[in-house]
C-alpha positions as CSV (number, residue, x, y, z in Angstrom):
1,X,-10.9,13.9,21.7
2,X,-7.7,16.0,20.4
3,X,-6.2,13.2,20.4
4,X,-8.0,11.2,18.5
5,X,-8.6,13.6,15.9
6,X,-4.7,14.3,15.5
7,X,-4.0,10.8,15.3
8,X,-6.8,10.5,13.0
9,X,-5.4,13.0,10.6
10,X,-1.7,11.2,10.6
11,X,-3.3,8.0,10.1
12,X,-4.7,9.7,7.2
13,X,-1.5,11.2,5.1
14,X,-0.3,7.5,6.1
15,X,0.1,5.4,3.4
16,X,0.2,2.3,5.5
17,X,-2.3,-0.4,4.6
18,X,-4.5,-1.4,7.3
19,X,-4.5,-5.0,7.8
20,X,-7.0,-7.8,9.1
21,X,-4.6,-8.6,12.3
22,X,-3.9,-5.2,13.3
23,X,-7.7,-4.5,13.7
24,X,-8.7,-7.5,15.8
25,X,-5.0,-6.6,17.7
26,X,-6.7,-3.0,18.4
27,X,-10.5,-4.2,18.6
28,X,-12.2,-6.9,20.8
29,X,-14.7,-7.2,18.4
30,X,-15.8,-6.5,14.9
31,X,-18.8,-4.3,15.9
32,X,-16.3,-2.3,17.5
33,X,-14.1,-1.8,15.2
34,X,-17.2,-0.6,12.8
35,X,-18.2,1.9,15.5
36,X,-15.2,2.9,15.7
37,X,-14.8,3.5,12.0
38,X,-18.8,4.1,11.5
39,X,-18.6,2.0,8.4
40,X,-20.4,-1.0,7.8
41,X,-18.9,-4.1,7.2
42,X,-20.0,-8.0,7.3
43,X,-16.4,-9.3,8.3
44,X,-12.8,-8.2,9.2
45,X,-11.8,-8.8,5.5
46,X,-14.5,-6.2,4.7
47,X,-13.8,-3.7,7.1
48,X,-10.1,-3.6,6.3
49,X,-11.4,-3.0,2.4
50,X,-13.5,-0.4,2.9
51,X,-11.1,1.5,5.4
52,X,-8.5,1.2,2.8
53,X,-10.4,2.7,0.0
54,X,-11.2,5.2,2.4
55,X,-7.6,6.1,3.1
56,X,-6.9,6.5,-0.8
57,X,-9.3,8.8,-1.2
58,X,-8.4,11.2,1.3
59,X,-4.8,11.1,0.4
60,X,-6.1,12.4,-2.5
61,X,-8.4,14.6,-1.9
62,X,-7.9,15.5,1.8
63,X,-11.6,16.0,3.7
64,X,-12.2,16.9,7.1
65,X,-14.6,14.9,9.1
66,X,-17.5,16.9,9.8
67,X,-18.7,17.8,13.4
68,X,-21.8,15.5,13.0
69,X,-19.9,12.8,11.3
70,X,-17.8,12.3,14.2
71,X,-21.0,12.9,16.7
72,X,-22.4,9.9,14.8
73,X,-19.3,7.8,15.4
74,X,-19.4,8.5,19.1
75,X,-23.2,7.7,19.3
76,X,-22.6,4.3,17.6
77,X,-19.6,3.6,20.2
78,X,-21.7,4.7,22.7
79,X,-24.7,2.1,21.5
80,X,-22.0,-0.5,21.7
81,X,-20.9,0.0,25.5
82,X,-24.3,0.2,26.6
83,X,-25.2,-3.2,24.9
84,X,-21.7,-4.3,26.8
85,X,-22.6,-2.8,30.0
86,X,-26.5,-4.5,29.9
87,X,-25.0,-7.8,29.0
88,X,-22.4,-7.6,31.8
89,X,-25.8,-6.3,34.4
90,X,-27.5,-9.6,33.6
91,X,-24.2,-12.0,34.1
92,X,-23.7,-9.8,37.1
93,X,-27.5,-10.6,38.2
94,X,-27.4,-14.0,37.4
95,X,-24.4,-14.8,39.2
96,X,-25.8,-13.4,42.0
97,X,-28.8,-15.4,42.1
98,X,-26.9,-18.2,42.2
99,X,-25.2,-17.3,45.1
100,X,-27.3,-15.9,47.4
């Protein structure tokens, strides 16, 4: 989690623009990625948007991410491995039926 939060916070006094190809490169998915980010987003194009505008604003006005903001973010990534995890259950189940 340290981690995370310092690269977090050097991603944010970057002023690299986050592009379309570096977040499917990073993310399987686009519900990941908008776990990830806890932003909400209909496509990559979207996403990218949004996180940009995001990245302006804190370079300048720099904001901490609050304790419950990044508790929400884990809870949403958290949603999204146990929907992974219940669809890879029933391939595992149904494999097995047809097998045994």
């Amino acid at each position: 989690m340290v981690e995370e939060d310092l690269e977090h916070q050097t991603q944010t006094h970057n002023t690299e623009v986050i592009a379309v190809e570096n977040l499917k490169q990073q993310f399987k998915t686009l519900n990941q990625a908008k776990a990830h980010f806890n932003v909400k987003a209909s496509s990559w194009a979207a996403l990218t948007e949004k996180l940009n505008k995001q990245t302006a604003v804190s370079l300048s006005s720099p904001n901490e991410t609050s304790d419950s903001q990044r508790l929400e973010t884990i809870e949403n990534e958290l949603k999204a491995l146990r929907t992974d995890v219940a669809h890879i259950l029933n391939l595992l189940e149904a494999i097995s039926k047809k097998t045994s």
